[in-house]
Every structure is written in structure tokens, then in C-alpha cells.
C-alpha angles and dihedrals in degrees: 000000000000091000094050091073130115105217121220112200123202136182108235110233094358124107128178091266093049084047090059095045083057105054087042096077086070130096108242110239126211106263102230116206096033125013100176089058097055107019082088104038126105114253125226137207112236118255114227093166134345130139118266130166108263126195121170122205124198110201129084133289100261095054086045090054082055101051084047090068105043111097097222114093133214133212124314122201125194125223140157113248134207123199099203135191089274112004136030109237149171125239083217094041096180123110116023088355102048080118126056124231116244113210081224102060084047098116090174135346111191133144121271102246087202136041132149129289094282086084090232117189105225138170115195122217114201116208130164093263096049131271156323121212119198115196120206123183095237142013100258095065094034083063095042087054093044089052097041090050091043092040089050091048101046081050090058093044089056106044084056098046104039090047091053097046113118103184126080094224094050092049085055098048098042083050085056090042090053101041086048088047088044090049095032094055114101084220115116108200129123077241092067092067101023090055094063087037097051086045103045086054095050091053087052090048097050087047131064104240097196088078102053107102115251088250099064084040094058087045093049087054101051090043093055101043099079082065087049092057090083111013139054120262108244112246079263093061089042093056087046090058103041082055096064093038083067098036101049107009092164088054099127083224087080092068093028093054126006099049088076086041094058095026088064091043089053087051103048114014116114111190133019094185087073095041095036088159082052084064101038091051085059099051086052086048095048083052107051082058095056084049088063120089105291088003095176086057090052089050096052091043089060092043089056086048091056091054098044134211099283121097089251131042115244098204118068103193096054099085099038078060097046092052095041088054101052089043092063098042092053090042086052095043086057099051095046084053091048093055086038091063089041098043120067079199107051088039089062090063101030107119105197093191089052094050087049105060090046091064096040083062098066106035081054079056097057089041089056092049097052084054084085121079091207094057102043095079099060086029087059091060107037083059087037092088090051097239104195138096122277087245092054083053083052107044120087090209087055094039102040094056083040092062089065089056083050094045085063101049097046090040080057117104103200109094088227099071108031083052088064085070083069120089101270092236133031104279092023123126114225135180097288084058106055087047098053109122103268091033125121088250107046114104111153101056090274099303097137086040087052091053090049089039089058087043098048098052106036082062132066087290092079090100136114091257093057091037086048088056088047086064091086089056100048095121092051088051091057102046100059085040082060088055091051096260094170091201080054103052080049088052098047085047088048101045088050085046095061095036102228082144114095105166106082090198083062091053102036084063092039080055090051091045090060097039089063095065135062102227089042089054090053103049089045094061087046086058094043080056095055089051096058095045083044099049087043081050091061107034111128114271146057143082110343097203122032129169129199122239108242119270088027104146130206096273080054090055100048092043084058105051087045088054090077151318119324103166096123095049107129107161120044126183123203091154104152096355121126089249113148141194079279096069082059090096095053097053091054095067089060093092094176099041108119104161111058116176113187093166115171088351123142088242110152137193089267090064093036087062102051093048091045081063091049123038101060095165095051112125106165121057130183120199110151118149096001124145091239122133140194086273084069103028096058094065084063098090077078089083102076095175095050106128095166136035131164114207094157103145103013124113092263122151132205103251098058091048084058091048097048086046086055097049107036106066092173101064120099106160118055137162122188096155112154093028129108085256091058 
């Protein structure tokens, strides 16, 4: 009789070690009700289909129990089963499983306990009609297909009866019951966690979560947290929380339970564009903190935990979602003020305290994060673009808590951040700019400007590209030279040094504003000095060619060029000296000078750029083996006379080789063996 069978199940190509190897590629969860009971046991992947043995018997259970027992055994028949959202079925649904099982006819599935002397693996499904055995080969497999039936089941039971709930405590208490089976289940599988998650925030779309109580809010929200320990809210959940975040922004479960929530967004999430609500969850959380006593205090507290208390911070996406973060809250404060001010509607409930503290929040927030040496760099150019409303620009409270971000960056030594003050393209304004006095931002007589100003020239700024651009703030410069800015005195010497001035009229009163100060006087005769030298430097005559003795160094350089006239030097050989990016200033008083040869030197990008200015007739350029990158070599389609340039053995790419090809016509002998471009 076909009814009278015992069905062995087995999973096709799968044994118990590749089963373990298996399991193993998952991240291990908390259980949550009884940790002793589950810390030890073994953890499944989830089936979703495979192929097992299948027999169905339809007596009771005490004549099951019998056959059971008996050690002969009836026929088996494979199939592949699937276990699908509602119903266990076969592909080939023909013999015992001609009929599928639905998960809501399953009265028990548990594991036969006997069996004959073959040692069969066997879990046992109980259904009105009788039963249906699975046989796996080994135990391993016979558990991983009794906790994926009895976790699918358990999916499907409550889908039906969490939809249908009516009451709001039961609606609590089914959600509890579903998040302790979900952390409890010794299935290991990102539905485990996704399926309460995705139904949970279907349940808070279909109902209006304004009117929950805020106590089944607050017990929504702790039974739902153990899921959130790994995993992302939904936008659903998101909106839920957010909600709370407004309503009851002092609820402790704000610190208790939303700060890892939003600690492990800010960590891992990758793109807010795609998760907009994700964003928004944090701003209300943010600030229901600066609602707390001394909130600003509190905010800056969490941004110093993201960082942590190392020197660097050892997660990168932290600060890209900060920023992004703050950049859309202030976007958004702005526009809410701009409808306010259009709108008689929108006027009558606009709280501008409120308002205000909002966006001091978050600038407190910026100013917090440029308080780390290790984010200011790629802080510094995520604000270079200035990335804020017109009215932001406009506006003194925005301005005025701006000015402490910029006092870090330009109080910043390293070249890579205080740059960021520049426009980030040729013709760009950037934030030097906007607090030049005179500016619409500058509200303090150009202090801030002066800070960024001293910065600016004592670092590799301190070049005719960036003094030619200076040229549109001349009155600015004299003026605080006038007011005995020492940075601007510098400035005003180094702009008629490298003569970007052509209005002699213009020089002629950049000359007076230094003479009425001491220490302008001074630092105008220092310059009067360096154009003699320098004139004596260049007067026509002496040696053509001249080469360095190794190990020369860059003092040895400069004693050499003040010893005479070297106005007629054309060709200069530093090959295998010490010579450094410092001897850069005094190369470029050599007007006439066409061969350079820098071989094996320790000649950088700093010193590249300044030359590239300068020598304008060179047209042979050593670098190999120089420490010179792409950075540096990229200023050289200046020389437009260059024919012949060595880069064997430096760090250039081939991009930029193709760059400096395109934009040098005149070269016609290149080597770049042992780059990227060879």
C-alpha cells in the first residue's frame, strides 16, 4: 500500500561538514530569552528548497508510533521540496506529496527519537490526516530541516495573527512574542531579522501611529531594539522613531536605545540618497539630545563618541554621514524659514528660537568635528564647495558659528586642509574669500581672514598663481597691513616681489602702506636688499654651465649663486646632491637658465610648482628618481618650451603622462621606464 510507507529525506550534494562550512559564513546573534540554552548549540541556514526523501502515513499516532518501531521499513519517494511563504510543496508534486502542506494545517514537527537499526535521521510533521516523515543522512541536516519548517511556520502564524490584531496590547505583546522567537531560532539566515522588521513596518504603515499611546510606543520600541543591534530600521521604523524623537524628545529611551541605533547607521550606512527617512531619524534624534539639559553639550559629547578616543578614527564613513547630515538639516532650516517669511500661515507658527537652536546644533556639530586632526582634511572638502543656501551665506547667526569650523582648518598646518579655504576650481570662490573684509561674511575687520591670510602664505601657497589671485583683494591687504597685520605686510612684499602688480600707481601706494609702519618699514628694506642681490644675481656674465659637487645641499646652493653673476647660466646640474623643494627659490632667479638636472635629488612637488611659474625657457628637465608625484608633475604643461624631460623611476601615472603629452607640443624626448606610464 502506498500509505503504508516510512519516508527517508536527503539533501542532494550536501553532507554534515559542508553543512558546517556553510553555517559557518554567518555572523553569530545574541539569543535573547535564554542564552544558556543556545550559546552552545549548533546554528542553520535556513532551507528554502533541496531534495529529501518524503513518505506520508495516514493512521494515528499510536500506530505511527508502532510502525516506527518496527525495524522494516516501506517505500520512500524523493522529491525536492520547497518550503514556501504559506505551504510546504513538492516541484513534482505527484505521490505523498500530490498535495501540498499548508503551515496552517501543521498541528507539531519534532524529530523521531526511534527509529530501526539503520540509525535514520528523521523529523516528523503531524497533520490532521496523519503524518509526514523527512529523512535526512545525518543529524545535522535532520535539525536544519526541523528549524527551518518550524521557523517558517512560526513566519506565516505570525503575519496572520499580528495583521488581525485589533488591540493595541495585543499588538504590543504579539510584536515581543515575534522579535524573542526571531533572536531565540537557532536559524541563521538576514531573513531572520529582515522578516519581523518588514512586518513590523507594515503593521506601522497600515496604522496610524499617532494614535498609539506613548506607552505602546515606548514598548514597541524596546521590543524591537535586540533586532536593531545588527540590522538597519526600514524607512517605517525610521518614521516610528522619529516620531518619538519629536513627541518625547526627553523619553530616556532616546539615550538607552536610539544612540546604538544611530551609532551603527552613522557607521555603515552608504547612502542616504537611497534611505532619505534614515537621515531624517537621525536630525530628530540630534535634536532630542539638544533638547536635554546643556544639549549642546550632549551633541557634542556623541559626536566625540563616534570619533573615539584614538588619534584616528577607525571608522570612515562616520564623518561623510555626519556632514551629510548637517548639510541637509541646515538646507532644510532654511527652507522652512524661507516659506515662513512667504507664508502668513506658516509665519504664525514659526518659532524662531526655536529655529535657532536647531541650526546652532548642528553647526556646534561641525565645529566639534573639525576639533579632530584626522577629519579635517576630508571635512575641509566636503565644506570646500560651499555647500549651503544663499540665505545661510547671508545670514550673521549662520556666518558668525561658521567662523570657529574655519578657525580650525586655517589654524591647520598640513597644506591639504587650509587649501580647502581656496575656491575648489580656478574662478571659484571659496571660503577666504566670503570672509574677506568687505565680504558678506566678514564680521569681525578681517580677523579670521588675517588667520587664514598667515596660514595661507607661510605654506606652499606662498606662489605667483595664488598672489596673482590676491590682486582682487589688494585693498583688503592694505588695509590690514595698515593695521600692522604682520601676514599682510608679507603678502603686500611678496606680491611686489613677484611683480603681479602692473599699475605702478598701485605699487607705488602698496610701497607707502608699508612704509607707515615699523615693522613695514622694515620688511620693505629687506625686500630692497633682495632686489639688489638679486639684480647683481642676474647681471649678464658668468659661467654658462655649472654642476654641484654630490652631497652639495641647498645652503650650498644659495652660497654659491650670491658668490657672482650668473645671469648668463643656462645649463645647472644637481644630479645626486641633498638639494631639496627649498632650493626651488633660488632656481627661479636664474632667468636665463634652459637644462635642469635634479637626478637622484630629493626635489618635491612643492618645489616643482614654484619652478614650473618661473622658468619659463627651460626646455630640459631631469627628475629621476625624484620623489615627485602626479600632484607636481601635473604644474609642468606650464613649460611650454620643455623638448626633453626624464621621469624614469618617479610615481608618475599614466594619466597624467598623457595629460602632460597633450599639453606640451614642444617635447619630443621623453622617459618615463619604471612608472606606471612605461
Amino acid at each position: 500500500m502506498a500509505t503504508m510507507g516510512d519516508a527517508c529525506v536527503q539533501l542532494s550534494s550536501t553532507d554534515a561538514s559542508a553543512a558546517d562550512a556553510d553555517s559557518s559564513q554567518f555572523s553569530v546573534f545574541t539569543p535573547p530569552t535564554s542564552p544558556k540554552a543556545i550559546a552552545g548549540g549548533l546554528k542553520h541556514k535556513l532551507i528554502t528548497e533541496a531534495d529529501i526523501q518524503v513518505c506520508r502515513l495516514n493512521h494515528t499516532s499510536t500506530i505511527v508510533s508502532k510502525i516506527m518501531n518496527s525495524k522494516y521499513l516501506r517505500r520512500w519517494e524523493t522529491h525536492k521540496i520547497v518550503l514556501d511563504h504559506s505551504e510546504i510543496r513538492s516541484t513534482t508534486p505527484v505521490g505523498f506529496m500530490e498535495q501540498t502542506i499548508p503551515y496552517s494545517l501543521i498541528e507539531d514537527v519534532h524529530i523521531v527519537s526511534r527509529w530501526d537499526i539503520g540509525n535514520k535521521f528523521c523529523v516528523r510533521i503531524t497533520v490532521p490526516d496523519g503524518s509526514i516523515l523527512l529523512q535526512a543522512n545525518n543529524a545535522y541536516l535532520r535539525d536544519q530541516w526541523l528549524h527551518s519548517i518550524q521557523w517558517k511556520k512560526h513566519m506565516y502564524r505570525y503575519e496572520k495573527l499580528l495583521k488581525n490584531a485589533r488591540r493595541t496590547e495585543v499588538l504590543v505583546k504579539e510584536i515581543k512574542n515575534l522579535v524573542d522567537m526571531s533572536l531565540a531560532t537557532p536559524i541563521q539566515d538576514a531573513s531572520v531579522f529582515q522578516f519581523p522588521l518588514d512586518l513590523i513596518s507594515e503593521l506601522l504603515q497600515q496604522n496610524n501611529t499617532e494614535t498609539i499611546s506613548r506607552a505602546a510606543h515606548e514598548n514597541i520600541i524596546i521590543a524591537l531594539a535586540p533586532l536593531l543591534e545588527n540590522n538597519h530600521p526600514t524607512q517605517e521604523i525610521c518614521d516610528f522613531f522619529s516620531l518619538h524623537c519629536k513627541t518625547c524628545p526627553r523619553s530616556s529611551l532616546v539615550m538607552d536605545l536610539f544612540t546604538p541605533v544611530v551609532q551603527r547607521i552613522l557607521k555603515h550606512n552608504m547612502d542616504f540618497g537611497k534611505y532619505p527617512r534614515m537621515r531624517t531619524f537621525i536630525q530628530e534624534y540630534l535634536q532630542a539630545l539638544n533638547c536635554q539639559n546643556d544639549g549642546t553639550r550632549v551633541v557634542q559629547n556623541f559626536i566625540e563618541s563616534m570619533h573615539g578616543p584614538g588619534s584616528q578614527c577607525p571608522h570612515p564613513r562616520v564623518l561623510p554621514n555626519l556632514v551629510a547630515v548637517c548639510l541637509a538639516a541646515i538646507y532644510n532650516l532654511y527652507e522652512e524659514k524661507k516659506n515662513a517669511m512667504q507664508d502668513n500661515v506658516f509665519q504664525s507658527t514659526f518659532d524662531s528660537v526655536d529655529w535657532e537652536s536647531k541650526l546652532q546644533c548642528y553647526l556646534s556639530m561641525m565645529e566639534t568635528m573639525s576639533k579632530f586632526a584626522d577629519w579635517r582634511v576630508i571635512l575641509g572638502s566636503l565644506l570646500q564647495p560651499i555647500p549651503f543656501p544663499d540665505d545661510a551665506i547671508a545670514d550673521v547667526v549662520f556666518t558668525s558659528n561658521m567662523k570657529r569650523v574655519l578657525q580650525q582648518m586655517a589654524g591647520d598646518k598640513t597644506c591639504e586642509v587650509h587649501q580647502t579655504l581656496l575656491g575648489i576650481r580656478e574662478g571659484k570662490e571659496g571660503w577666504f574669500h566670503l570672509y574677506c573684509p568687505g565680504g558678506i561674511a566678514c564680521d569681525d575687520d578681517g580677523q579670521l581672514w588675517g588667520t587664514m591670510l598667515e596660514t595661507l602664505i607661510h605654506c606652499c601657497c606662498r606662489r605667483k598663481k595664488f598672489l596673482q589671485g590676491m590682486t582682487k583683494m589688494t585693498g583688503p591687504v592694505m588695509l590690514l597691513a595698515l593695521r600692522d597685520n604682520l601676514a599682510a605686510m608679507e603678502t603686500v612684499c611678496a606680491m611686489l616681489e613677484m611683480e603681479v602688480i602692473e599699475s605702478q600707481d598701485m605699487k607705488m601706494q602698496m610701497i607707502t602702506t608699508l612704509q607707515t609702519t615699523g615693522d613695514g618699514k622694515r620688511m620693505y628694506a629687506q625686500l630692497c636688499d633682495r632686489q639688489i642681490a638679486l639684480r647683481e644675481l642676474q647681471q649678464k656674465g658668468g659661467p654658462r654651465k655649472l654642476t654641484l659637487p654630490s652631497k652639495s645641499t641647498d645652503s650650498d646652493l644659495a652660497k654659491m649663486l650670491s658668490s657672482g653673476s650668473f645671469g648668463n647660466l643656462e645649463c645647472l646640474s644637481l644630479a645626486f646632491t641633498q638639494v631639496t623643494s627649498a632650493c626651488a627659490h633660488d632656481l627661479i632667479k636664474l632667468p636665463s637658465l634652459r637644462y635642469l638636472n635634479l637626478w637622484s635629488t630629493q626635489f618635491g612637488d612643492t618645489g616643482l610648482e614654484l619652478i614650473a611659474e618661473h622658468l619659463q625657457k627651460l626646455q630640459v628637465l631631469n627628475l629621476c628618481e625624484t620623489p615627485v608625484t602626479d600632484k607636481g608633475l601635473i604644474s609642468l604643461t606650464a613649460l611650454k618650451n620643455l623638448r626633453k624631460l626624464n621621469l624614469n623611476s618617479t610615481s608618475l601615472s599614466a594619466l597624467t603622462f598623457e595629460g602632460l603629452k597633450e599639453k606640451l607640443p614642444a617635447l619630443q624626448e621623453f622617459d618615463v621606464r619604471y612608472t606606471d606610464a612605461w
